[in-house]
NUMI-89925 format. One record per residue (C-alpha): residue in one letter; x, y, z. Coordinates in steps of 0.02 Angstrom, whole numbers, padded with zeros to 5 digits, always signed. Layout:
AXYZ ...
This chain:
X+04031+04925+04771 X+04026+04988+04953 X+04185+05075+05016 X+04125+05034+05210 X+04289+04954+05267 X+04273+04789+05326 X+04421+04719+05463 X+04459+04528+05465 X+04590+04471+05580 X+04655+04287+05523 X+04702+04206+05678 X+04791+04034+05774 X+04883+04027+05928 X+05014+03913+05874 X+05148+03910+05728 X+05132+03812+05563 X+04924+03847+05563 X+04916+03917+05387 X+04895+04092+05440 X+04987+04170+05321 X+04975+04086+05186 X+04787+04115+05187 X+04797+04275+05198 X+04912+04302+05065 X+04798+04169+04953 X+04641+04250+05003 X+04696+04427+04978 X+04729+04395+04782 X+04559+04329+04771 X+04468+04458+04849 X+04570+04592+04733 X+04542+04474+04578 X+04374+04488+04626 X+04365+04682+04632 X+04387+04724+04782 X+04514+04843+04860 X+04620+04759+04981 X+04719+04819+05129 X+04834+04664+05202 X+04923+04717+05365 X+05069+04599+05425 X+05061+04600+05625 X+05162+04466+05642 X+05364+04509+05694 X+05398+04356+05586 X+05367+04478+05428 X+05306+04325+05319 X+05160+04403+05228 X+05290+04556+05195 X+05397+04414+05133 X+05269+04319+05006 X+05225+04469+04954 X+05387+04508+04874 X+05426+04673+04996 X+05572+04729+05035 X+05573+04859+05206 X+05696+04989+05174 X+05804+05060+05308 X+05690+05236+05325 X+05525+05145+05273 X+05393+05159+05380 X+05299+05003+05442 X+05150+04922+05553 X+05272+04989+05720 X+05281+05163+05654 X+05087+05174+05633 X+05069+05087+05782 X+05159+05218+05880 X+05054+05359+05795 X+05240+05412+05717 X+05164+05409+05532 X+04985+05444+05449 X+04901+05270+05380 X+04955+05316+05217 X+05126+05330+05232 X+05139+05157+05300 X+05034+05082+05148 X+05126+05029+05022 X+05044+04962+04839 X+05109+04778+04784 X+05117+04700+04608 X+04946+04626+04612 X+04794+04767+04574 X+04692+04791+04717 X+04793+04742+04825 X+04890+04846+04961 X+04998+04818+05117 X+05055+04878+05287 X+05228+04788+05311 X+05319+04738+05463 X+05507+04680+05506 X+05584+04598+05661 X+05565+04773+05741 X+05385+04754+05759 X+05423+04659+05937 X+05477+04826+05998 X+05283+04882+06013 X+05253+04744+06135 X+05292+04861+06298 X+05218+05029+06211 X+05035+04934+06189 X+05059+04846+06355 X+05122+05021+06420 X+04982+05144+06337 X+04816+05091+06425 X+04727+05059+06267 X+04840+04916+06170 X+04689+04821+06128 X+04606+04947+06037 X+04782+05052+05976 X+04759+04920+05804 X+04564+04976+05777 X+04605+05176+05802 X+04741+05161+05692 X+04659+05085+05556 X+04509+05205+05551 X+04574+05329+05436 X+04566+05177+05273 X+04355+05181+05320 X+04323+05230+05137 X+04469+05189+05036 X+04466+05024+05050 X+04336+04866+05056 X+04413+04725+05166 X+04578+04718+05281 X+04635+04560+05299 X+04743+04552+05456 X+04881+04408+05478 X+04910+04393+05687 X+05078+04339+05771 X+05036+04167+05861 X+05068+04203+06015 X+04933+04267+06139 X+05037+04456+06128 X+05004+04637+06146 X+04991+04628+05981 X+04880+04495+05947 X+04750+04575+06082 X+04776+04734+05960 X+04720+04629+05806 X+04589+04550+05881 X+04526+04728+05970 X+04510+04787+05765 X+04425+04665+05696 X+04251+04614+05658 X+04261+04451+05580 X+04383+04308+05632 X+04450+04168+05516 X+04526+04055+05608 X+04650+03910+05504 X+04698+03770+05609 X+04813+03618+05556 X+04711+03466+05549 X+04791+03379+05691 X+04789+03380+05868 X+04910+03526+05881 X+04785+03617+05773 X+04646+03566+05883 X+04744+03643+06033 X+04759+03791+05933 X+04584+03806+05897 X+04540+03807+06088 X+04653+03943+06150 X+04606+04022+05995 X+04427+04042+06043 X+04483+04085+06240 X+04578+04216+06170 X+04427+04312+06099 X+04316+04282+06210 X+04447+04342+06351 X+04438+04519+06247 X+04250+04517+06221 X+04221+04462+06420 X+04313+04648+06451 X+04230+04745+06318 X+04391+04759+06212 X+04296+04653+06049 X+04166+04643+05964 X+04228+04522+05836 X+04134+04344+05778 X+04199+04223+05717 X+04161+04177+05526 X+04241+04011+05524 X+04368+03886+05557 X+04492+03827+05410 X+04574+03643+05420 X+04763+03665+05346 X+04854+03539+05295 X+04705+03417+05280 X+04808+03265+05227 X+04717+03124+05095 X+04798+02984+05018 X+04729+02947+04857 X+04553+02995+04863 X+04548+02915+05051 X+04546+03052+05200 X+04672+03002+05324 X+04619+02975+05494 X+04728+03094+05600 X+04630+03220+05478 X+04455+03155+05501 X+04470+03139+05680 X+04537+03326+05694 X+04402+03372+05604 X+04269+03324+05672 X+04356+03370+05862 X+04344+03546+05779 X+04161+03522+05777 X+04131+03493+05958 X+04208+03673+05970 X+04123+03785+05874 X+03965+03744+05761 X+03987+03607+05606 X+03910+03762+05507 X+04082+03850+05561 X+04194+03722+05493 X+04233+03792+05305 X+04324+03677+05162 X+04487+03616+05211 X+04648+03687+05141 X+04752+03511+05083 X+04903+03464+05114 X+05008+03508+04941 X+05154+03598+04902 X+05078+03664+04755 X+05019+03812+04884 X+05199+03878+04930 X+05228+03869+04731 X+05096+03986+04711 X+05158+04098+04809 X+05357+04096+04790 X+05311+04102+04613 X+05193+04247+04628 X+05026+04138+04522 X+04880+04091+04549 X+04811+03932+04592 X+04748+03935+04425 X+04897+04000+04336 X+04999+03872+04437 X+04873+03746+04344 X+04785+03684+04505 X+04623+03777+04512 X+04531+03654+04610 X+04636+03691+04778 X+04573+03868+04766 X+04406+03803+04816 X+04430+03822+04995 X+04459+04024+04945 X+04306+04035+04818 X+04180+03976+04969 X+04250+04073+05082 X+04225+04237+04981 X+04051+04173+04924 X+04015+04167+05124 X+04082+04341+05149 X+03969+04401+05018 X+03796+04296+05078 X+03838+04356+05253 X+03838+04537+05176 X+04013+04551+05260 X+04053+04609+05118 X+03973+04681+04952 X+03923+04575+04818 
């Protein structure tokens, strides 16, 4: 398996879009699948530090400290309890980098320098953004190659979606990204019964005026059985609900045709 490191930033400009819980979903798949993971939490909300079972300690060093070049990559990598799978933390001091990236010249490409030094330890980073249009959420998309981008199906999701996409292409106008886009993830798709509401369908398909109908990937549903998962530290599977790991298991089989990442 190739150890060419592979950055994906998981973005939405809005709250409640699903960010984080797809990362922390999706990073337990790609490590059950063999891969060796590297999640980074570059949000100042420190939720994926949070599911993740992490506790910062007082002298720990975290996404700020490697951000401000005060610690090596590897001292602000820390291993968690699944195998494969590794993390760069943040706490509520992470807002304090806001004026040092707007301050240094380079903020949108301080994330992308930073992170050079895992190029052959690991496979993928999977990068979980603030959502707000921030110095550090230029920084995450400045790293990455690959965008996922979850939206709530629903108009505020839909809004999302749009300054989403003006975000990045704001960065790649300048010359500060390179990144694409792999696809757009409906959270929170609500059914009843086996019916689709409409509020869902109609989001849906708005997202598909936006970017390509190719782009839209399976929708995350609306279930509680996710935030289980997680507080619970199982799988989808072990949590007995395989089939809502679906929208996960296409997403890595795209990764894998589109050679983003070895098979």
């Amino acid at each position: 398996m190739s150890r060419e490191l592979t950055v994906i930033a998981c973005l939405s400009l809005a709250g409640g879009q699903g960010k984080t819980t797809f990362v922390t979903l999706m990073g337990k798949v790609l490590a059950a699948a063999g891969y060796t993971v590297l999640l980074v939490d570059g949000d100042p909300q420190s939720n994926l530090t949070t599911f993740l079972g992490h506790e910062v300690a007082a002298d720990e060093p975290t996404l700020l400290e490697l951000f401000k070049g005060n610690v090596e990559l590897e001292d602000a990598i820390y291993p968690t309890k699944i195998k494969n799978l590794y993390l760069i933390p943040s706490d509520d001091g992470l807002d304090n980098v806001q004026e040092y990236l707007s301050g240094s010249g380079v903020g949108a490409m301080l994330l992308k320098k930073r992170l050079a030094a895992a190029q052959g330890s690991f496979d993928i980073c999977l990068i979980d953004s603030p959502p707000q249009r921030s110095q550090i959420c230029k920084s995450v998309i400045g790293a990455a190659e690959q965008i996922i981008i979850p939206c709530e199906a629903t108009v505020k999701g839909f809004g999302s979606l749009v300054r989403t996409i003006d975000a990045i292409n704001e960065l790649k106008e300048v010359g500060a990204s390179s990144a694409e886009i792999l696809g757009v993830i409906p959270f929170r798709d609500k059914w009843v019964g086996s019916n689709q509401t409409k509020e869902s369908r109609d989001a849906i398909a708005a997202m598909a005026t936006v970017v390509e109908q190719a782009m839209i990937l399976p929708s995350i549903r609306e279930s509680e059985k996710f935030k289980q998962a997680i507080s619970r530290e199982q799988t989808l599977e072990e949590l007995g609900v395989p089939e809502l790991g679906y929208p996960f298991e296409m997403l890595l089989k795209r990764l894998e045709s589109k050679e983003v990442v070895a098979a």
